[in-house]
N, C-alpha and C positions, 0 to 999 in steps of 0.2 A: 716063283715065289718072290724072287729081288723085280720081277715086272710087276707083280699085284703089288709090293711093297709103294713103287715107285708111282704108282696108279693111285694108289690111298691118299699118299703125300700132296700129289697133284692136286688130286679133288679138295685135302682139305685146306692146302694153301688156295682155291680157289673161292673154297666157302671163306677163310679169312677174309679175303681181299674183298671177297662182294658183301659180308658183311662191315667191312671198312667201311667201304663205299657208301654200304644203305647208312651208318650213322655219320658220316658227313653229310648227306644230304639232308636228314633229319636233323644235325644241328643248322646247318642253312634256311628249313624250314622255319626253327624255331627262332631264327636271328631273324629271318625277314618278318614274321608274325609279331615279334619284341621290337620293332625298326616299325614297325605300321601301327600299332600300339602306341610308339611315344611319338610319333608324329602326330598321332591321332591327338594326345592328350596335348603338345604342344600348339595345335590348330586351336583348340581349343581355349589352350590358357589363352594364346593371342588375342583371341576372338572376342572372348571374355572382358581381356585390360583393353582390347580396343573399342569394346562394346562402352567402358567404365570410363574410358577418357573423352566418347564421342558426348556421353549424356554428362561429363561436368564442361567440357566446353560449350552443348550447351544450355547446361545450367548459367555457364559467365556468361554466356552470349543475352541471355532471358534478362540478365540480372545490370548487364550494359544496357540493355533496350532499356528496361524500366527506368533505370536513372535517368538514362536520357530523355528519356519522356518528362521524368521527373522534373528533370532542368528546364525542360520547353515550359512544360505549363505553368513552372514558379516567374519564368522572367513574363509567357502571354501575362499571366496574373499580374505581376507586378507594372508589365507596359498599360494593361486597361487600367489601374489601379492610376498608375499618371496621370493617364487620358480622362478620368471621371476626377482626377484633381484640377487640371488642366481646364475642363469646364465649368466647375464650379468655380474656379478665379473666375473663370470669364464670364459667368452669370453673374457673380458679386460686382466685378467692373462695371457691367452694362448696367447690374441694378442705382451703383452709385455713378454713372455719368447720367443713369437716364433723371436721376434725385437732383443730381446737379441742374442738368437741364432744365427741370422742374422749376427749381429755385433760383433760375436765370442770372446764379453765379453769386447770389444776396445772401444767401446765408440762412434765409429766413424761409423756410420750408413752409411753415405753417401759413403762413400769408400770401406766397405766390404759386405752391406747389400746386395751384388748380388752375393756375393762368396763363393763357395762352400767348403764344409770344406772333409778337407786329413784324412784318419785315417791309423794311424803308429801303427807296432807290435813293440816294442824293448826294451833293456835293460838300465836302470839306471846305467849312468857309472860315473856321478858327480851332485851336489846340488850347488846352488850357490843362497841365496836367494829365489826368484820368479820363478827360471828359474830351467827346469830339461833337462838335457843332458844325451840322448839318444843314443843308437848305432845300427839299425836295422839290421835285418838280411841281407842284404848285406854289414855289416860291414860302414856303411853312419853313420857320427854323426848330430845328431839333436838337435836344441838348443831351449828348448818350454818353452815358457813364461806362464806361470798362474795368475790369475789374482781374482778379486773378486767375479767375476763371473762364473768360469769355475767350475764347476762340479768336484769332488774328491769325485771317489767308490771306494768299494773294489771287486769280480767278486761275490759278490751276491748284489750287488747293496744298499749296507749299505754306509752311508757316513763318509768317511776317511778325515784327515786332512794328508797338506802339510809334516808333519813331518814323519806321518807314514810310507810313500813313502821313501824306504832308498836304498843308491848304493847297486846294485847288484839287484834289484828289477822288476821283468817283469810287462810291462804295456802297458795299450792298448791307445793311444792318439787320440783325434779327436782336429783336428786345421783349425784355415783358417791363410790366412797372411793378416795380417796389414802393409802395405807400406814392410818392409826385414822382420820382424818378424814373426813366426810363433808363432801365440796365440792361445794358448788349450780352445775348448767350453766344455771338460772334460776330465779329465783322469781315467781309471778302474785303479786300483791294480786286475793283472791279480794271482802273483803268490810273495808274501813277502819274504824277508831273515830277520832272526835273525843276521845273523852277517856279518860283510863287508868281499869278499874277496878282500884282496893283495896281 
């Protein structure tokens, strides 16, 4: 009897223990099952805020391009917006040197703007003022008024003043006439003297 007793005991302190056992590993189960579970949700949230930060960076990144884009095409705009200023002075120049030209420095548009301008080879044979008196090569004197507007080179196309222009001086003249005048729209210094002769 104290053996069967002792036998009972055995067996049920063995059902104890392996019943121990089966529910430690069922809460094992349930902790790894609850541990993959919040991993699981954890991936996720990451995945989520990394998804939410890749699409506003780039949203900024969309939002940098465009300005910058922005920026280019307001200063292209602004640089062609120059460059058709820029031409337009220079059509406006050309229209009024070529009006000058025209009016062969006289002032008077209406009377020479259709005339065509003489160019004279000859020699500096006197000064008077405004005026330079000429001698061409058929020996013709020429009386050329200059004026504020007429053009003074020298034969590399550097600009000369009235003084520099001295008797005895060869020079190349382009004029038109104004009513008897002949008004110079420039004159070359073809070929200077240092000293007058007489």
């Amino acid at each position: 009897m104290r053996k069967l007793m002792i036998a009972v005991t055995a067996v049920a302190g063995l059902t104890m223990v392996t019943g121990c056992k089966k529910d430690d590993v069922q809460e094992q189960r349930e902790d790894v099952a609850e541990a993959r579970q919040e991993a699981a949700q954890e991936t996720a949230e990451a995945r989520q805020d990394e998804s939410k930060e890749l699409a506003s960076a780039q949203h900024d990144a969309n939002e940098d391009i465009a300005e910058a884009r922005q920026d280019a095409n307001d200063k292209i705009a602004s640089a062609n917006e120059d460059v058709r200023d820029e031409e337009k002075d220079l059509a406006e120049a050309q229209a009024n040197r070529n009006e000058d030209l025209a009016e062969g420095g006289s002032g008077m548009a209406g009377t020479t703007s259709a005339a065509a301008a003489t160019t004279v080879n000859g020699r500096v044979i006197s000064k008077s003022g405004d005026t330079l008196t000429l001698v061409d090569s058929t020996n013709k004197e020429l009386k050329i008024k200059t004026n504020d507007k007429t053009a003074l080179m020298d034969n590399g196309s550097r600009a000369v003043k009235l003084d520099d222009i001295k008797e005895g001086s060869q020079v190349r003249a382009s004029y038109v006439m104004d009513g008897k005048d002949m008004v110079a729209r420039d004159v070359t210094l073809v070929a200077a003297v240092k000293k007058m002769d007489k």
